[in-house]
N, C-alpha and C positions, 0 to 999 in steps of 0.2 A: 373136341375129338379125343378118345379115347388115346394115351400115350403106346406107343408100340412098344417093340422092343424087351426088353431088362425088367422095365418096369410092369410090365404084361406075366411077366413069368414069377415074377417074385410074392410070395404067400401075402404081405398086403401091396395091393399094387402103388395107394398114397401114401405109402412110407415113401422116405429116402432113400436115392439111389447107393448103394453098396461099393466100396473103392474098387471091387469086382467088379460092378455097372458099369463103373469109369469107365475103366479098362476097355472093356470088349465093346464100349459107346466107342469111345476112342478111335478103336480101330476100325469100325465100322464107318465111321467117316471120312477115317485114311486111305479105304478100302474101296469106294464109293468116289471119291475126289479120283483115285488112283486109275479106276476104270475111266472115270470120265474124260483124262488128258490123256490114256492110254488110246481111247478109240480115236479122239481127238485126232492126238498128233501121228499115230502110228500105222492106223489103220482107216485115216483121212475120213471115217463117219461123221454123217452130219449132228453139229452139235445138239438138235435137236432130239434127235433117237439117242445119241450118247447120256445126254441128261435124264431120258426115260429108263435104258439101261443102267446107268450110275446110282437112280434113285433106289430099283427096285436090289441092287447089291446092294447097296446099305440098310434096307431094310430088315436083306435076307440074314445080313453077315451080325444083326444088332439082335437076329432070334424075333423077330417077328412074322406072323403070320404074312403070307404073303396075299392075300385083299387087305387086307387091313396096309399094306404099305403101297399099294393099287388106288386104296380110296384117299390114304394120306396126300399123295400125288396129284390124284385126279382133281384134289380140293383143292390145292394150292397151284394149281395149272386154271382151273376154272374163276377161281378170287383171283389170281393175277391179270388173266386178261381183261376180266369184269372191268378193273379198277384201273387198268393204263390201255387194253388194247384200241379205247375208244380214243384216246388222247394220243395215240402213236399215230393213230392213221389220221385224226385232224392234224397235227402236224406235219405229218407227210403230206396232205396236199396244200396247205401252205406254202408249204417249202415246192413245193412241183410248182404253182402261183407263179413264185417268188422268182424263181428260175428261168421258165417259160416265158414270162413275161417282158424280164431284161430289167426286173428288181434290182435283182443281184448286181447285174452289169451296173446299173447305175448309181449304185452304193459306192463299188470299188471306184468306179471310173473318178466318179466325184472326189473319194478322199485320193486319189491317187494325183491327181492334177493339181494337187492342193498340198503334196508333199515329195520334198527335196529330197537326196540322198541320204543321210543319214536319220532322217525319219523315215524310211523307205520302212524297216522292220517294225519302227511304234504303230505305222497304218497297217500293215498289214495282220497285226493282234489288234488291231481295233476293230479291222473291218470284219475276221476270223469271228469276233465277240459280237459282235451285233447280225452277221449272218448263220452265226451258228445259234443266235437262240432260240427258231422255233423249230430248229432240223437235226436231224439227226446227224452224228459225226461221220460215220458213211458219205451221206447225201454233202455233207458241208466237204468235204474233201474232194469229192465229184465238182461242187462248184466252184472251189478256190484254187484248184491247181491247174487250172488252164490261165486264171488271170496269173498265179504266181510265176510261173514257164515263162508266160509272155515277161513281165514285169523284169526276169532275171534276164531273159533273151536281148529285151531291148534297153536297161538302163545298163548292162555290162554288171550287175550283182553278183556275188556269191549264192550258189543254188539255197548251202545253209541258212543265211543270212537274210533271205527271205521268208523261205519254207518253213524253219522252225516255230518264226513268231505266231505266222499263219495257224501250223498244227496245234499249236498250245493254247491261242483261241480257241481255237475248235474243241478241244481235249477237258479245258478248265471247264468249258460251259456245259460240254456233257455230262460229266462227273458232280459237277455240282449245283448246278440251276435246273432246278425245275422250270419248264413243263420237260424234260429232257425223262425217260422212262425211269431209269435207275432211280435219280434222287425223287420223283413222283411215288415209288413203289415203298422208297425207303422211310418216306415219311409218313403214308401210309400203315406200315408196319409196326411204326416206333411209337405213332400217333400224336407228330411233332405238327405244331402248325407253320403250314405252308407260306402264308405270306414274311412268317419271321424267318423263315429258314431264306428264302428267296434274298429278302433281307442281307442276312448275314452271310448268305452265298456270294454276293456280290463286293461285300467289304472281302470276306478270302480270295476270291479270286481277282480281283483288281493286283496285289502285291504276287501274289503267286504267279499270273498272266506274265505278269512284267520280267519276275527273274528267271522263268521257263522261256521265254521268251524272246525279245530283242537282248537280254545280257545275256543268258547261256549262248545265240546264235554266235555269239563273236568266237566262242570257244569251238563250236561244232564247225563253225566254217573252217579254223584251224587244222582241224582234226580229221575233216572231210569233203574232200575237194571232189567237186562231181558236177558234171556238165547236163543242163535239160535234156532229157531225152524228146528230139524235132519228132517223132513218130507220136508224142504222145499232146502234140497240142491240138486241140481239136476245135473247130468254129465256134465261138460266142452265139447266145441265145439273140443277140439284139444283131448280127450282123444279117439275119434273115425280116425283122421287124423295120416298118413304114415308120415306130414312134414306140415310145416306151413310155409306163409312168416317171414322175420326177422324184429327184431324191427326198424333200419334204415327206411326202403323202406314202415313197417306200417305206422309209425310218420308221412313220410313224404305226404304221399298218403294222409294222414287223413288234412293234414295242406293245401295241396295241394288247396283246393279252398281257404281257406282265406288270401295265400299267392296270390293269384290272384287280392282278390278284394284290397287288402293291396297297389299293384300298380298300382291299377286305382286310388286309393287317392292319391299315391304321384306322377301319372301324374299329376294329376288337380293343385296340387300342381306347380310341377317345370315348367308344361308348361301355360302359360296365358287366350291362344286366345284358345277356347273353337273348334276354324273350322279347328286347327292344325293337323295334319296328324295323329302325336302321341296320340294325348288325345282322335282322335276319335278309332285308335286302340286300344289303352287300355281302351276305353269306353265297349268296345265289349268284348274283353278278362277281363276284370273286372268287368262286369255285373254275377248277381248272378247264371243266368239260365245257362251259359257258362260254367262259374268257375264251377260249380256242375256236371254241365254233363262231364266236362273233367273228373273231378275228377271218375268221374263213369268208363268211360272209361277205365282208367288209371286201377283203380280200378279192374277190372276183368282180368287185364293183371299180376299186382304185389301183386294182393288179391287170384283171385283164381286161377288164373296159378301157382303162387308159391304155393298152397295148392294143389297142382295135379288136379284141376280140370277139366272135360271134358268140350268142348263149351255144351253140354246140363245140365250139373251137372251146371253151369251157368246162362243158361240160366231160369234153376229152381229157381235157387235163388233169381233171378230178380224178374220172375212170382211170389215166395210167398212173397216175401217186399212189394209186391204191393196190396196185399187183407186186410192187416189187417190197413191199413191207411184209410180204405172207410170210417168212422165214424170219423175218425179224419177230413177229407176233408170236409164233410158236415157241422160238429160242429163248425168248422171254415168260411165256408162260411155263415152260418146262424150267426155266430157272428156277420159278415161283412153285415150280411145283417139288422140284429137290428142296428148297428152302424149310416147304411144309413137313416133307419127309421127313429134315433134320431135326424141327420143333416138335412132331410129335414123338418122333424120339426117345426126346426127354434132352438133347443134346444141349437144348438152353438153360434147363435147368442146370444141367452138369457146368457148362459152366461158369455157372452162378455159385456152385459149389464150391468149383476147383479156386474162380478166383474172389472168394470170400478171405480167402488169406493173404491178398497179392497186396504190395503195395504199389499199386499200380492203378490212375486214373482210368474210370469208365471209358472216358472219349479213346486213351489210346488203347485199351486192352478192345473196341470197335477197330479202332485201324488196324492195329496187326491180324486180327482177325481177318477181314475183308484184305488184306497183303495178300493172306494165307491161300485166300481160295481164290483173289485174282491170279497168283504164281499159279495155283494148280490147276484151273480150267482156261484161262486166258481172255475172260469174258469181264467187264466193268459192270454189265450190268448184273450177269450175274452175283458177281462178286456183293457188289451193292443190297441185292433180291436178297442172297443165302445170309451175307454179317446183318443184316437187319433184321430178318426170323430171328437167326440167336440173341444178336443182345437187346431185342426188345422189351424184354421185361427189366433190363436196368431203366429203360426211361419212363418206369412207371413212377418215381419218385421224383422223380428229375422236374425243374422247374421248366416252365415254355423254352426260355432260353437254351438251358443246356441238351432240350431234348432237341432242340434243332442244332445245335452244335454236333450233338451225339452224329445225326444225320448228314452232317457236312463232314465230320472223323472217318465217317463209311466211304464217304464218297471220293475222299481221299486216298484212302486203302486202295481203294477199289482201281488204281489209275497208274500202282506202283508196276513198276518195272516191266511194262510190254516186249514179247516174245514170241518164240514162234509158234505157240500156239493161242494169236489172239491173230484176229480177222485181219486187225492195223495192220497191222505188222507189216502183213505182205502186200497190203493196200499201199503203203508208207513206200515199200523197199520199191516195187512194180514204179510207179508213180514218177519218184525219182530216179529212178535207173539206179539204183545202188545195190550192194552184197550184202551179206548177212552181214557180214562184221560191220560195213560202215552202218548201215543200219540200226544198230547195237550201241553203237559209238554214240550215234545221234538222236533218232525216236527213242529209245529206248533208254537212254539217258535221262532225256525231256520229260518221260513220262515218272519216271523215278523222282525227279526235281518235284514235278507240280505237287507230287502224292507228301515230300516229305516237305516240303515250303508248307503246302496248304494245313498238315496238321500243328504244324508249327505258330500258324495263324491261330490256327480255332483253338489251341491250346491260351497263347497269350488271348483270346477272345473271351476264354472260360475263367480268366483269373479278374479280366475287369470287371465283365459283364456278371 
């Protein structure tokens, strides 16, 4: 697509952008970012119209024609959902399956019977990490905090000391494991392969999980003392169910797509030649849209079959996982469509420009970047969508490795310091019965921990690997 903007007005347009370009690129995205947490936070518009808004001031404010910053939009709304809206709504009914069914019940119930008090906060970022891998962080908060309420209510816990390990499961895995939308879009973008990032997604968040988690909890319980809110515990899926599936057959169902994409990366791996018979079947069987939908399949046979369920009692379940993701779908496409905006810009080029002199690594000049526009829109997956457009063209040099590092550095960023204008937030505060401040104290802390442990990881990752 045609660059907007600077470079639209300038006597050759594929010359280089001018320290003038800079400039007025610059502010055109300060300007645009600025609109977007203005309507956001101030004037409580939905973030979806705020990102159509936000896009079309930055086009307007960079000197571009305004269709040309229309079509920029419409293209990068239209490729985004192409490319995840298909994989958001199979994970959403997975996760609806999963829930429904009394999965989930029987994941937690299982490790929970199975662990004392002081491993109370290890299970709970375990169970966090294993039910949040095919669900959204939304939906995964919806199902773990009636078990954690319960879990605090009845072993005599600290609210912190459970909650947190919980949230930071849930937080590490959105942020960084794919099929999860953000790091699905980002790798996408960057054109990192998927089963290596998955990979290496799991070596970062393993040590990250752990220090956001059961050892920061000890500090946040310190720091914030706050009792369940009884109004907010609500009946378990299985206390209405004759029989549920077993924990075997949930785990496995639940792991089912990642164990897929898992060996389409060690095809790539063992086999060479790219036209081999094997790598192109496992190109197909380890693609994300496959691996999910099996997994869905699969899922309605060992999810709610083993739950008694009727094919229509089923089929219902499908039908309602799929209403309440509309707002997600759009807020995602419209990230992807401000993203486009940005790249056609030229904003990536710029700065490729600006930091052509920086002593400063690819991977973290991705994270601050993605800091940047998490702080300023309040959105991870945003954040993930928009630093992925810009620094995509550093991972055209970049080996498979570093280019899936590049993509876990994003997804890092993307997780720093939640506030009040990210959805969590108030998810978090509401949830727990707590105030802004404690709130601040403690999510908001956690989320700052995961984003700067984790690049921390993928940095020492980039020096071995």
């Amino acid at each position: 697509m045609t660059h907007l903007s600077v470079e639209m007005l300038a006597a050759d347009a594929t010359g280089p952008i001018t320290s003038a370009g800079h400039a007025q690129l610059g502010i055109a995205v300060l300007a645009g970012i600025a609109v977007i947490v203005l309507l956001i936070t101030r004037f409580k518009l939905h973030a979806f119209l705020s990102l159509i808004i936000g896009s079309l001031v930055l086009g307007a404010v960079a000197g571009a024609p305004l269709d040309k910053a229309i079509a920029s939009f419409s293209s990068g709304l239209g490729a985004t959902v192409a490319g995840t809206g298909v994989l958001i709504a199979l994970g959403a009914v997975l996760g609806k399956l999963l829930a429904d069914s009394g999965g989930a019940d029987q994941i937690v119930d299982t490790i929970l019977a199975r662990a004392g008090g002081r491993v109370m906060p290890w299970a709970m970022v375990l169970i966090a990490g294993v039910v949040g891998l095919p669900i959204f962080f939304e939906v995964g908060i919806v199902l773990l905090i009636p078990v954690v309420l319960l879990v605090v209510k009845r072993g005599g816990f600290s609210l912190m000391r459970i909650g947190i390990p919980a949230l930071a499961g849930l937080s590490v895995m959105h942020g960084l494991i794919p099929p999860h939308p953000g790091p699905l879009a980002a790798i996408d973008a960057v054109g990192a392969n998927l089963g290596v990032t998955l990979a290496l997604g799991v070596v970062v968040a393993i040590p990250t999980g752990i220090i956001a988690g059961p050892v920061f909890s000890r500090y946040a319980a310190r720091w914030v003392d706050v009792r369940p809110p009884e109004r907010l515990v609500p009946e378990r899926a299985s206390d209405e169910l004759e029989k549920r599936p077993g924990f075997g057959i949930t785990v496995a169902t639940v792991l089912l797509p990642v164990a897929m994409m898992l060996t389409k990366a060690l095809a790539d791996i063992v086999v060479d030649d790219p036209g081999h018979t094997v790598r192109k079947v496992f190109d197909v069987v380890g693609s994300p849209l496959i691996a999910l939908l099996t997994a869905v399949v699969v899922g309605m046979f060992t999810l709610g079959r083993s739950a008694g369920f009727t094919r229509g009692r089923i089929a219902a379940t499908v039908e309602k996982s799929l209403a309440p993701i509309a707002g997600v779908l759009l807020i995602v496409g419209a990230g992807g469509g401000f993203k486009q905006t940005l790249v056609d810009a030229g904003v990536g080029q710029m700065i490729l420009d600006l930091s052509k002199g920086w002593q400063i690594s690819a991977l973290l000049l991705a994270w601050l970047i993605a800091v940047a526009i998490r702080l300023a829109t309040g959105s991870a997956t945003v954040a993930t969508i928009s630093a992925a457009g810009l620094v995509a063209p550093l991972a055209a040099e970049m080996s498979t490795t570093h280019g899936a590092l590049l993509v876990l550095a994003i997804g890092c960023g993307s997780l720093f310091f939640s506030h009040v204008n990210d959805a969590g937030f108030w998810m978090v505060k509401e949830y727990f019965g707590m105030n802004v401040g404690q709130t601040l104290k403690s999510w908001s802390v956690m989320e700052t921990l995961i984003s700067v442990v984790g690049i921390v990881c993928v940095l020492l990752l980039s020096l071995v690997l």
